[in-house]
N, C-alpha and C positions, 0 to 999 in steps of 0.2 A: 504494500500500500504506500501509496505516497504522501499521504499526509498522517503522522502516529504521534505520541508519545515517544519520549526517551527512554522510555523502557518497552517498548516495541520495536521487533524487527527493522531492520532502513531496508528500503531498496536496494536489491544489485545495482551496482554501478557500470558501469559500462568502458570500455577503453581510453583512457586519459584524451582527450583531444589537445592539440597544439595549446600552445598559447594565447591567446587573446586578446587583446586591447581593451583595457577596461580605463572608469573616469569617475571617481568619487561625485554626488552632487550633493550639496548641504540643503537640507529644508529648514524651516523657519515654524514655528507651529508658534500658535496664542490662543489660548484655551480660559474658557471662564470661569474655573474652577481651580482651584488649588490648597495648600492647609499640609500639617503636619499633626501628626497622631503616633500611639505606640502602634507598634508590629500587632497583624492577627498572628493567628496559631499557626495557622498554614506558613505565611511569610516565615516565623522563627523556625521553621521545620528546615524549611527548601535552604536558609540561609546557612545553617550548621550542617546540610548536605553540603552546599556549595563550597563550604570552608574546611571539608573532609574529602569531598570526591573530586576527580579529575572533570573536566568540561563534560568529557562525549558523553558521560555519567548525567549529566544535570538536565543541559541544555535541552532542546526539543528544535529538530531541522523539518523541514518541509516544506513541499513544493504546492504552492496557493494555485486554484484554478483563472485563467483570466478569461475575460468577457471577450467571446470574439469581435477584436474590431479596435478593440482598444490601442488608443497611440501611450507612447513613452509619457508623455506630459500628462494627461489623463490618469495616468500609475502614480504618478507622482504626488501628484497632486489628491490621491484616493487615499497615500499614505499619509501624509501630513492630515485630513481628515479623520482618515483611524485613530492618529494619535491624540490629536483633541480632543475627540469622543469620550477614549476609556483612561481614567486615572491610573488604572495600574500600569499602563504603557510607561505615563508619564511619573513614575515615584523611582527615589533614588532611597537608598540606607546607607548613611552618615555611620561613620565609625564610633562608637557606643566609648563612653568613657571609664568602663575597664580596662581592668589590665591586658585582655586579649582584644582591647576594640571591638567586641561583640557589638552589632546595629541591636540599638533601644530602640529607634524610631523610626518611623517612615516620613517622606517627605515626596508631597505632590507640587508637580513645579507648574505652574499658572501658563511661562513659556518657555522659550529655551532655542535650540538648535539641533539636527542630527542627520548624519552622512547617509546616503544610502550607495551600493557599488551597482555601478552599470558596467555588464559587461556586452560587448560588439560581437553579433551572432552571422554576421552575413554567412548564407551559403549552405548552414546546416537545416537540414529535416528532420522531423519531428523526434524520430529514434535519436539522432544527434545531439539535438536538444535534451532529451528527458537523460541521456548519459552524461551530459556536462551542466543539466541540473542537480543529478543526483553527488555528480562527482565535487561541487561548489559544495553542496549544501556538510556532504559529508567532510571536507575539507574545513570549513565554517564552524560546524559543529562544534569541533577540540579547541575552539578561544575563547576564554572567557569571556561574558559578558559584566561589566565591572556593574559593584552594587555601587557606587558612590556618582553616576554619571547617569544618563536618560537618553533613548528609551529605553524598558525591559527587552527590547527586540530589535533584531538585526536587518536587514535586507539586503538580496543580492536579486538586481534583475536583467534578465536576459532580452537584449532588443535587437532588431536589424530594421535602422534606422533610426524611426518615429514609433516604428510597430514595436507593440508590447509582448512579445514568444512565452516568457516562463518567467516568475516570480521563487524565488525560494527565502524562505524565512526560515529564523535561528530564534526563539522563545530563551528568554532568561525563564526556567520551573519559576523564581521569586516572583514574575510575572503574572502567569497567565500557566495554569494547568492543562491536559488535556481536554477539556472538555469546553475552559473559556477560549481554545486555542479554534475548537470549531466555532467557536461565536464570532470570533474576528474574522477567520474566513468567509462566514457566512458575511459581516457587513464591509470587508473590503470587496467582496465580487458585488455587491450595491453600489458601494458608491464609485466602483469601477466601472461599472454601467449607469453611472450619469443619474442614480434614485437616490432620492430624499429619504434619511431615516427619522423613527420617530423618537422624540429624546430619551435618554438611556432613562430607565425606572429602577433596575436591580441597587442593592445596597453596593454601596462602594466600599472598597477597602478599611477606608478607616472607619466607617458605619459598622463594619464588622466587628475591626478591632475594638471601638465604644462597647458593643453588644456583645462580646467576650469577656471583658472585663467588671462589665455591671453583676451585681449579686447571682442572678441566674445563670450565666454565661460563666462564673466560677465554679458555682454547684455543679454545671455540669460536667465541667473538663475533672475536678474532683471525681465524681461518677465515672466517668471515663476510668481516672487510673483506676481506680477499683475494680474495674471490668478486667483491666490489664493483669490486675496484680494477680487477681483469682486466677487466674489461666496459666500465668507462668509460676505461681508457687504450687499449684499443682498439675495442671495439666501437660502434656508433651511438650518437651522444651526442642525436640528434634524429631524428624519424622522419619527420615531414609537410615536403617543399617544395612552396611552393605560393607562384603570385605573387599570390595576396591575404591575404598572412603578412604583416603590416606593424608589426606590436607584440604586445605580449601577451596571451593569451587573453583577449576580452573579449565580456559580449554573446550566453553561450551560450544553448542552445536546448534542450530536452529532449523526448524521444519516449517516452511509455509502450504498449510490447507486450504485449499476453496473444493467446495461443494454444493451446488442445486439441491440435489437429491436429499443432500445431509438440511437444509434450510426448510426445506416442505417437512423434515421429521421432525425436525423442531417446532414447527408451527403445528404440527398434529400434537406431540406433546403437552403445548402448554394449552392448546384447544383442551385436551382429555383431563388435565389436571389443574386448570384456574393458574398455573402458574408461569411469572416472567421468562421469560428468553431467558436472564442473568443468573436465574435462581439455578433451573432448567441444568445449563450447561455446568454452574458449578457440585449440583449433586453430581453429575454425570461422572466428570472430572475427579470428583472426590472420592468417589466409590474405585473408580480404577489405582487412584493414587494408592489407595488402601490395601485394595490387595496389591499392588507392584512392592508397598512395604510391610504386608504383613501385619497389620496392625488396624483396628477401630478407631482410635480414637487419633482427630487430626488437628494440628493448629495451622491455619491458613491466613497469610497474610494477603488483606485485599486491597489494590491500590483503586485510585478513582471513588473513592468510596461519600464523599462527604455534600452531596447533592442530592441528598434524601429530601431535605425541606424543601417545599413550593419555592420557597422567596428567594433561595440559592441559586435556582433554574439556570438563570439568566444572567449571574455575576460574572464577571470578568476580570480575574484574578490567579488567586494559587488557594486551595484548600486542599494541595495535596498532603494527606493525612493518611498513613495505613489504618485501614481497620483488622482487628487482630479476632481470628472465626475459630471458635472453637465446637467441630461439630463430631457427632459421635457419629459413624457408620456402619452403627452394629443394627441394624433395620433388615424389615423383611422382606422386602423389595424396595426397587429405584421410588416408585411412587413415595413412599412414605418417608423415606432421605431428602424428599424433595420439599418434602413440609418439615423436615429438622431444616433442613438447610433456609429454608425461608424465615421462620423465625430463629436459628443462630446470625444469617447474615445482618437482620432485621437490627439485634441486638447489638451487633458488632460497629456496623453504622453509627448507628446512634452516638457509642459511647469511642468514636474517632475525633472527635475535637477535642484533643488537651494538649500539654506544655509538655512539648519535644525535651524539653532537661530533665523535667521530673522519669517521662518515659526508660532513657536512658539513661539516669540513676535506678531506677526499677529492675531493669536488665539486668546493670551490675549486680544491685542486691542479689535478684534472684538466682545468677549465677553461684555470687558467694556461697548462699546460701545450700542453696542447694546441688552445688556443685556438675552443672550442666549447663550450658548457655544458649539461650534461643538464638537461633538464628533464624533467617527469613528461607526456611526450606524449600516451601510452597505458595507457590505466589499465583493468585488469580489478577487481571489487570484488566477489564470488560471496558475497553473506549469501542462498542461498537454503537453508541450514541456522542462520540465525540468526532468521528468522519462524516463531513459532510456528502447528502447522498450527491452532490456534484462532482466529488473526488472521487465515492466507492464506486459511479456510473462510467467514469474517465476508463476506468482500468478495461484492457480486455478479458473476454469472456475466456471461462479455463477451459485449457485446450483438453482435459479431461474430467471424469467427473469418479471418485477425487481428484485431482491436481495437487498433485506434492513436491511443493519445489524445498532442496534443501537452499538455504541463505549465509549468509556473515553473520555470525551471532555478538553483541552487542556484549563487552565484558562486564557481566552483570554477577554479583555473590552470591546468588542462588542454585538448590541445585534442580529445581524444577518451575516451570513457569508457563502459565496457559492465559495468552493475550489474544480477548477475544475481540476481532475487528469490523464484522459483518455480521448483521444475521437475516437481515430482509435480501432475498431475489436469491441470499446463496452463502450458505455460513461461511467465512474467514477466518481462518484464526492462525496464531503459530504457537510453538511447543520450543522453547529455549530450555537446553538439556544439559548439567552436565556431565561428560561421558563416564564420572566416575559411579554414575547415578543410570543414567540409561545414554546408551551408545546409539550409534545413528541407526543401525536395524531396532534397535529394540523404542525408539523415538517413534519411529516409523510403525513398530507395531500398536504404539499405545493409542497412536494418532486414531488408526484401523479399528482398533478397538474402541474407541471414542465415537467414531462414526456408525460401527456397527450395532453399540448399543443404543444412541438414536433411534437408530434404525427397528430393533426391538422392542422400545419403550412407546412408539409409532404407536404399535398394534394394542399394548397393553400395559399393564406390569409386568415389571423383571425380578422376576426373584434374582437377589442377591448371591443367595447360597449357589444359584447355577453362573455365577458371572465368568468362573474361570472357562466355560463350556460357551457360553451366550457372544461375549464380545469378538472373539477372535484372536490374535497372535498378541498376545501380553505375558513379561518376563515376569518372573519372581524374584523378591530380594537376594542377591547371596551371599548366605551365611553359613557359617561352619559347616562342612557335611553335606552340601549340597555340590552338587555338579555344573558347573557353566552350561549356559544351552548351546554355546558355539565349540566349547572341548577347548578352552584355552586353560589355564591352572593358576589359581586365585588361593592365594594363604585363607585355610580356613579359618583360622581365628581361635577365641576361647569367648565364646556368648553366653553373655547371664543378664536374666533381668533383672534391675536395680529402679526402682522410684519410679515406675513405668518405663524406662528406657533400655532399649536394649545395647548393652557393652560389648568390648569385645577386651578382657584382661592384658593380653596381649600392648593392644591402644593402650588401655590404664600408664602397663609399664611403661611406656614410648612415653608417654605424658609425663609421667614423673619421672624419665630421666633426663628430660630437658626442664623441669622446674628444678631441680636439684640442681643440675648444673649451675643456675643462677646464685643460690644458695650455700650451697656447701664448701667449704675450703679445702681443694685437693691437696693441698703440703696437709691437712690432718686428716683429711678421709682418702687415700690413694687405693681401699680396696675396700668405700663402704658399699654396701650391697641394700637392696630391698625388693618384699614381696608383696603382691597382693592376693586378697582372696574374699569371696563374698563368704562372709561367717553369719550364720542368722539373717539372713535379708538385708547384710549391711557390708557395703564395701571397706574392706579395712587395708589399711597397708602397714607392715611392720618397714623400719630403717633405721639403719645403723648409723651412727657418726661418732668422732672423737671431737666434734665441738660440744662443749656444757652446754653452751648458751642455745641452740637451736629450741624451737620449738615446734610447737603443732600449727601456734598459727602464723609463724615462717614458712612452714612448708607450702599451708593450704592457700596464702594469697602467692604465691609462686606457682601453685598449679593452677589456680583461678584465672591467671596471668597468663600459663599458658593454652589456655583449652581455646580458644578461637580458631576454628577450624577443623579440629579433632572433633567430630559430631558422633563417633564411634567411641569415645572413651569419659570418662568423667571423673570427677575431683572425689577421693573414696571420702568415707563421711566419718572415717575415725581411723586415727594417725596412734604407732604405738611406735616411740623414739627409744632405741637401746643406745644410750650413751657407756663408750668404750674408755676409760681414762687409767690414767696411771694406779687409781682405788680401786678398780673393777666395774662391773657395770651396773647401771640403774637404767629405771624406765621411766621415763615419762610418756603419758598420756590425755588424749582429747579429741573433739571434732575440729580444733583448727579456725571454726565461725565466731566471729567478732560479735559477741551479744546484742551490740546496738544495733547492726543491720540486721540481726535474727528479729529484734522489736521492731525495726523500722519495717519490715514486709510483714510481719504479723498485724501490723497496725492497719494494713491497706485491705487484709483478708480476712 
């Protein structure tokens, strides 16, 4: 698709073309509105992304449709209107008077000035063009867009002559999400077509931010983390065991699906069972994930989530906020997953607007705590209400039915992700995998399976218990004692379940001998040694040193420290230290957890 989210598939690009002659032009914009206010929720979210992630991570590129007939001056002239229109275009974030310059505040600039590139097309056709739009956009993409300057968004446009060929735009996320990113499209191809819009009515930015920080808009982000905290002090901090988990998502794979056939079974679907397209796809989803891992119970992370309220509709900004879905798939057919998942995603929404710091001191706790650290395993991302149907009609029709192209995959830390981007005339979607999770055939099966049990759920209910028979080619986790389906040979491991997660001791050790390394002082420990073993339901590890002074809760933030990425091993929950000294030995013993964070997540659960 050509116009996504930053966390959506990009377009193939096509073969570098020459060179080109391009010519900066400055616009001038004077807008009747301006003012300064604190950060929404959203804006402080995208902003501490921005200040941790690389560009290609943040940004959002894409190619805008243009009105046939349109001159150069005419584009220009429709930009400089955009920007007047929408406040969030026009806000910058001033460096905050901490010690890290964290932005406190937003600022909306009344006027200003901003460059747009024009680059000279003469001679190329239309394939030509859409490869040296994709190959701009994607080049654009990796520079930052600075938070202290205006606008939120870039332009690069392609002209031969006076004639306007292709638009590609670069979204600062601190801007404009995916779904206000289809709103802009939608009223630049208006007033690129010479129509009058009618004044903007959605709340603006700093209306938001007001309305977040008044008494109710506290309570609720409060609410929020509670929602959060519940799930990850006890519910699955991880979803995928698998013994080819060996570090951190790396190396993914992407799968593009289009389907007719799959889009009418979806439309039968949620005909037979009162439910959305969004709900539809993700029990779908979440039942396969389940058995590929082995497990009922799933935490899904859901992006685009925060335009449940009517009034949000139509904002144009950033509210990108994960919702955090925690739904059981232990049901007795797909029908009745479909109404958990309705009211879990219901829930989840809801309680997605709160304060990104507190979030992630939450995380931390609960990893201390309980010595497992969420990561975003499972990722649902539904903009197929954020493509304008002028962009999803532009594309051609797939030359099969399914149509599976594999793509470039976007380096995302996930190791599973289902971006859904059509669903009227012909499902869309893609499957960003990483291989240490599912490999390109077995991508390729789940996709299969995806579509097959659509296809199933058409006619009726699916029993669950038949899913491994019903959907079609879908792999099973692997773990100790199982066989690879392609005959290749994978370390089996040592699996034990521990706090609902499944381990692999093996991992443990790996884990604690890179936290120790940090720790321990080889001039005194040159041959200390240590074991693990679940004793009673409880991870314990015994180890040895010749320092006094070590403790339990030396060890335990040194393994807490290391587990990022390790999704197969985790921090054991009781540490028994044999100190070696010149008197002989003593033991000390404990769980390593710092009391205050034990009360500090007790308090939120």
């Amino acid at each position: 698709m050509t116009a996504h989210n930053a966390d959506a598939v990009p377009p193939e690009a096509g073969p570098s073309a020459p060179p080109r002659s391009s010519r900066r032009i400055t616009l001038r914009f004077t807008a009747t509105s301006g003012g300064s206010g604190p950060l929404t929720r959203g804006q402080d979210n995208m902003i501490r992304c921005i200040r941790r992630d690389a560009p290609e991570q943040i940004n959002k590129e894409s190619v805008w449709p243009v009105p046939p007939g349109t001159t150069l001056a005419a584009g220009l002239n429709a930009l400089r209107l955009l920007v007047e229109r929408h406040e969030s275009l026009r806000t910058s974030f001033p460096p905050g008077f901490g010690p890290d310059a964290f932005p406190e505040s937003q600022v909306v600039h009344g006027e200003g000035r901003f460059a747009v590139t024009v680059i000279e097309t003469g001679g190329l056709d239309d394939r030509e063009l859409d490869a040296l739009a994709a190959e701009s956009g994607q080049a654009d993409v990796a520079v930052p867009v600075e938070l202290t300057v205006v606008p939120r968004i870039r332009f690069t446009l392609l002209a031969e002559g006076q004639q306007l060929r292709r638009l590609i735009a670069v979204v600062c996320h601190a801007g404009a999400d995916g779904a206000a990113t289809a709103l802009l499209i939608q009223d630049w191809y208006a007033l690129a077509a010479g129509k009058d819009l009618p004044p903007v009515t959605a709340p603006t930015p700093i209306q938001i931010a007001a309305a977040e920080q008044s008494p109710q808009g506290r309570r609720r982000a409060a609410g929020a983390l509670r929602h959060w905290a519940r799930i990850l002090a006890a519910g699955p901090q991880v979803v995928f065991a698998d013994s080819r988990i060996t570090g951190p998502p790396r190396g993914p794979g992407a799968l593009l699906v289009r389907s007719r056939t799959a889009a009418a079974d979806l439309a039968a679907v949620c005909r037979r069972t009162g439910a959305s397209p969004s709900v539809v796809l993700l029990a779908s989803f979440s039942a396969l994930v389940a058995y590929r891992a082995g497990r009922t119970e799933l935490a899904v992370s859901a992006l685009s989530a925060n335009r449940q309220r009517a009034a949000l509709l139509d904002h144009v900004g950033t509210l990108a906020q994960d919702a955090l879905i925690l739904l059981d798939t232990d049901a007795a057919d797909l029908d009745q997953l479909i109404g958990r998942a309705k009211s879990a995603s219901l829930s989840a929404y809801w309680h997605s607007v709160l304060d990104a710091e507190q979030v992630w001191q939450l995380v931390d706790d609960a990893a201390h705590v309980r010595g497992t650290r969420f990561a975003r395993q499972v990722v649902v991302n539904d903009l197929s209400l954020t493509i304008p149907a002028a962009v999803a009609d532009a594309q051609p029709a797939p030359a099969a039915d399914p149509e599976l192209t594999p793509l470039p995959a976007p380096p995302l830390p996930v190791r599973l992700m289902f971006t859904i981007l059509r669903i009227a005339g012909s499902l869309d979607f893609a499957l960003v995998a990483c291989p240490q999770v599912l490999d390109a055939g077995e991508t390729e099966g789940f996709a299969r399976a995806l579509l097959a049990l659509l296809a199933a759920a058409a006619d009726g209910p699916v029993p669950l218990a038949e899913l491994p028979e019903a959907p079609g080619p879908l792999s099973r986790s692997r773990l100790g004692g199982e066989r690879p389906n392609d005959g290749e040979e994978y370390e089996d491991g040592e699996w034990q379940v521990v706090d609902g997660s499944r381990i692999d001791l093996a991992a443990v050790r790996a884990l604690l001998d890179a936290a120790l390394e940090a720790v321990l002082d080889p001039a005194l420990d040159p041959t200390a040694g240590h074991r693990v073993a679940v004793e009673d339901g409880r991870l314990t590890a015994d180890l040895t040193t010749a320092d006094p002074h070590l403790t339990p809760a030396d060890v335990h933030r040194a393994v807490v420290a290391a587990l990022p990425g390790r999704d197969t091993a985790m921090a054991p929950q009781h540490y028994r230290i044999h100190y070696r000294g010149p008197d002989g030995e003593r033991l000390g013993a404990g769980s390593g957890r710092d009391p205050e964070t034990v009360a500090r997540l007790a308090a939120l659960t």
